[in-house]
Backbone as CSV, one residue per row, in Angstrom:
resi,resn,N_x,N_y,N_z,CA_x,CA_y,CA_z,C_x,C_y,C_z
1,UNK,-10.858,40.545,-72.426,-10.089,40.210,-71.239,-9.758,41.486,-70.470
2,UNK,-9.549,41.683,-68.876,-9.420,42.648,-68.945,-8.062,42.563,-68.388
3,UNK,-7.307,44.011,-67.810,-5.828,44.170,-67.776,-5.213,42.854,-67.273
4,UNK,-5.345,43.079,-65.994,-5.068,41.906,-65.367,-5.125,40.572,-65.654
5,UNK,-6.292,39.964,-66.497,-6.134,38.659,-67.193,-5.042,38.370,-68.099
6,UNK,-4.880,39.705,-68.842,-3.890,40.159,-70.060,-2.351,39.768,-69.660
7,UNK,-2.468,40.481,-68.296,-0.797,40.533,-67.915,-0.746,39.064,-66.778
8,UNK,-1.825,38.742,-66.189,-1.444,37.369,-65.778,-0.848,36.173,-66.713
9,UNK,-1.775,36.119,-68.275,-1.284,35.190,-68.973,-0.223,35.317,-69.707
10,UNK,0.083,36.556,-70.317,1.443,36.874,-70.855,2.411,36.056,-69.734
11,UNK,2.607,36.538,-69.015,3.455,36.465,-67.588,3.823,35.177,-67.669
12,UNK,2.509,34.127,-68.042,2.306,32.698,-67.684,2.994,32.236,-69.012
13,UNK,2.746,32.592,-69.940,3.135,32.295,-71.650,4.694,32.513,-71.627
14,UNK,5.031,33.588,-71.015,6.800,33.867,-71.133,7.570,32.831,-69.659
15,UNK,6.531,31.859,-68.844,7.438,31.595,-67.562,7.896,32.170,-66.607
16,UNK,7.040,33.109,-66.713,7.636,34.141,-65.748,6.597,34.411,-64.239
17,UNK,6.882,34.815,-63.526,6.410,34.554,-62.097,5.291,35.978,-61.818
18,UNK,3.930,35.392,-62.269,3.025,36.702,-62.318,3.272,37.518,-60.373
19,UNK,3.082,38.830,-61.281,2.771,39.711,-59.945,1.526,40.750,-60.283
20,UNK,0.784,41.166,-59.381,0.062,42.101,-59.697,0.531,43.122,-59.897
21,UNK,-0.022,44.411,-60.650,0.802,45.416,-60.793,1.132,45.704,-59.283
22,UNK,0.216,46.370,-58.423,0.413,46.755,-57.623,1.444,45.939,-56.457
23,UNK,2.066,45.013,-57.178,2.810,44.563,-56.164,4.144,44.809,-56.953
24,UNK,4.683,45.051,-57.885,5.635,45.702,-58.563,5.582,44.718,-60.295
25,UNK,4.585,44.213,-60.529,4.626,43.291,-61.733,4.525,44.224,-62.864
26,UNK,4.643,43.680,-64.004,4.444,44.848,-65.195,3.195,44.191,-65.554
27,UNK,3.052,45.687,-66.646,1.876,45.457,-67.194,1.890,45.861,-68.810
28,UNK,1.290,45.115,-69.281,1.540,44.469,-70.467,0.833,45.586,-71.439
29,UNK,-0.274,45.858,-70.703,-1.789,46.846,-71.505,-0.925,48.291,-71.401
30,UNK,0.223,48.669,-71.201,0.223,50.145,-71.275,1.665,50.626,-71.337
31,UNK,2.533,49.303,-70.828,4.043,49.723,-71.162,4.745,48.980,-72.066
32,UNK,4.590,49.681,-72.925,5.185,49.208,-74.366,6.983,48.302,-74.168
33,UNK,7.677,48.766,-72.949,8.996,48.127,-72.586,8.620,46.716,-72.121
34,UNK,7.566,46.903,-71.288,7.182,45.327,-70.997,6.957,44.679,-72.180
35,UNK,6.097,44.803,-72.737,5.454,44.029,-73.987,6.515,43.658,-74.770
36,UNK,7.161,44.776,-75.337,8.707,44.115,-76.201,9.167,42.893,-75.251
37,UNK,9.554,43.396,-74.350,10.253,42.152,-73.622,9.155,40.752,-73.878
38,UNK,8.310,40.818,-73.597,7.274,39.641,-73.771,7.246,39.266,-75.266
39,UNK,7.497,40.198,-75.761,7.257,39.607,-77.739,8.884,38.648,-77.648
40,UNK,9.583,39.189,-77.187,10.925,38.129,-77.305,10.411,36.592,-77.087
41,UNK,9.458,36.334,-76.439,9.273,35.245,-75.953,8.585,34.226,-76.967
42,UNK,8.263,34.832,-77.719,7.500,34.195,-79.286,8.237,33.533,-80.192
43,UNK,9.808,34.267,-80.425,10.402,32.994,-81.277,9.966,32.853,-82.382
44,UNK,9.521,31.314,-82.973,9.301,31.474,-84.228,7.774,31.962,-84.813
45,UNK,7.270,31.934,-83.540,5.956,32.793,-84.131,5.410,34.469,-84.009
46,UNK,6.941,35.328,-84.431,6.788,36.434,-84.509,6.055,36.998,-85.732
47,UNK,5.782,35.956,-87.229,5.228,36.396,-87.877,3.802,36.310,-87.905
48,UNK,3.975,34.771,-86.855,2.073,35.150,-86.837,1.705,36.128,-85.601
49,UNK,2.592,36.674,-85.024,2.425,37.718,-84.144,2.106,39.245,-84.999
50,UNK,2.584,39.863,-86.143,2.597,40.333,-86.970,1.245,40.155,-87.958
51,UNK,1.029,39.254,-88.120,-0.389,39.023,-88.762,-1.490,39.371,-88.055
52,UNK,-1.693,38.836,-86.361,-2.819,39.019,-85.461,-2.652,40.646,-85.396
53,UNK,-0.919,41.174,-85.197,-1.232,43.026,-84.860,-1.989,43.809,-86.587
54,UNK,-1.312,42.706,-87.057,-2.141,43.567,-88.636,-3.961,43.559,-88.440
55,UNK,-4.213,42.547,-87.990,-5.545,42.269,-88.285,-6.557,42.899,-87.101
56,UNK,-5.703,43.021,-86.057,-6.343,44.713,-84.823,-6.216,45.580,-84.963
57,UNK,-5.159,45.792,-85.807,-5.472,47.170,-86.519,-5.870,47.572,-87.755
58,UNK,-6.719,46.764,-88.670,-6.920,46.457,-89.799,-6.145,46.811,-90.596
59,UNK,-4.965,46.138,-90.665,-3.800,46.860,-92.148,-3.777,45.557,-92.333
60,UNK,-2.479,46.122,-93.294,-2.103,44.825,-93.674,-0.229,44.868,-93.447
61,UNK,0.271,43.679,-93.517,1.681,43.731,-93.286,2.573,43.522,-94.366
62,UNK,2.389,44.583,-95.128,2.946,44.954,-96.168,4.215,45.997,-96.068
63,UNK,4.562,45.969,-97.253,5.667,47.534,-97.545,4.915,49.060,-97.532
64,UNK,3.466,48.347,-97.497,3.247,49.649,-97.767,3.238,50.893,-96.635
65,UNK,3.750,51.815,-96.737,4.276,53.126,-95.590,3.072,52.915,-94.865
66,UNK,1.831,53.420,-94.990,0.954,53.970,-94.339,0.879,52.778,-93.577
67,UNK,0.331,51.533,-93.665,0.429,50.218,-92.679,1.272,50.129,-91.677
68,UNK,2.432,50.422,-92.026,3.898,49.703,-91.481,3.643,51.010,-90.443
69,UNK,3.668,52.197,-90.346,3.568,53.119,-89.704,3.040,52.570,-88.416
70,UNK,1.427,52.584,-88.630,0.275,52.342,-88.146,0.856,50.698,-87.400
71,UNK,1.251,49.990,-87.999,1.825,48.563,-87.256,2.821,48.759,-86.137
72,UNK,3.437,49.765,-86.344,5.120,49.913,-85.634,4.578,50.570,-84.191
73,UNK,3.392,51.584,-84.429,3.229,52.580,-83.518,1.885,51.921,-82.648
74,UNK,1.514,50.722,-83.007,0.449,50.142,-82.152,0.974,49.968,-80.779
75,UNK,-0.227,50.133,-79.820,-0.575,50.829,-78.584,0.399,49.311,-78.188
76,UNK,0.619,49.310,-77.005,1.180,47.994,-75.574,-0.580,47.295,-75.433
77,UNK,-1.776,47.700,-75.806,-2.688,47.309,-75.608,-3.357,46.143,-77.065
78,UNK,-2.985,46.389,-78.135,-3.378,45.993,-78.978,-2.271,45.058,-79.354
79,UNK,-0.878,45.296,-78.921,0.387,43.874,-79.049,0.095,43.144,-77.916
80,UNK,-0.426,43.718,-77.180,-0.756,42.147,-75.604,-1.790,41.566,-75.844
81,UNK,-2.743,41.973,-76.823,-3.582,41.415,-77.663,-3.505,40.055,-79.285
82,UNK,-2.564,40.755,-79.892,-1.752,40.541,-80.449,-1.244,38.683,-80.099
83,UNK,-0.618,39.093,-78.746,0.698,38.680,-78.007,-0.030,37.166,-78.192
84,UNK,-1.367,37.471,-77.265,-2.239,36.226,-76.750,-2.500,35.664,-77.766
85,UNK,-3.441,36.237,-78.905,-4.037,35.523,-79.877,-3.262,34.464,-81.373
86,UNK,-1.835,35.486,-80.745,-0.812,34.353,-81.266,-0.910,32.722,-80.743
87,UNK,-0.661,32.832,-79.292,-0.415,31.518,-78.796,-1.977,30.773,-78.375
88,UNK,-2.795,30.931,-78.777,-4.116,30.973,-78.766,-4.777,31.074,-77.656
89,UNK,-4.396,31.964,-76.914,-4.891,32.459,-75.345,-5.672,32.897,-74.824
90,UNK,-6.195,34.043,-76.156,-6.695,35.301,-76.291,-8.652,35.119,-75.863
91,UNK,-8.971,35.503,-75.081,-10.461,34.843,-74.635,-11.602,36.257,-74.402
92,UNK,-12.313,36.191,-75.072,-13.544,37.274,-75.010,-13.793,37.731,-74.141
């Protein structure tokens, strides 16, 4: 998908009133403040939100340090990824 598909459907998934970036909308692929705000919107499926970021970044969502690291510090590009393939959005 590319940016713009990314941050149109988030946008659409949270109810919220898409804008293009360039018209002052956020964007999902690169500002990690947006994206948090958009993960709020998941509710009870923050753990399968957690599973899809494990599985783009191939870890696993464990205790274990080195994962959890690597999970915490994933890009605004790979949680808007994430974000979609939670709510089954996410399109090639």
């Amino acid at each position: 998908m590319t940016d713009e598909q990314i941050n149109a459907a988030i946008a659409e998934a949270c109810k919220w009133n898409y804008k293009p970036i360039n018209c002052g909308g956020a964007d999902f692929c690169t500002d990690l403040n947006a994206i948090h705000e958009a993960e709020d919107c998941l509710g009870e499926k923050r753990r399968s939100f957690a599973m899809w970021l494990a599985q783009i970044l191939d870890t696993a969502p464990t205790v274990d340090l080195d994962d959890q690291f690597l999970n915490i510090h994933a890009t605004a590009r790979e949680r808007a990824e994430a974000f979609l393939r939670t709510l089954g959005k996410w399109e090639e």
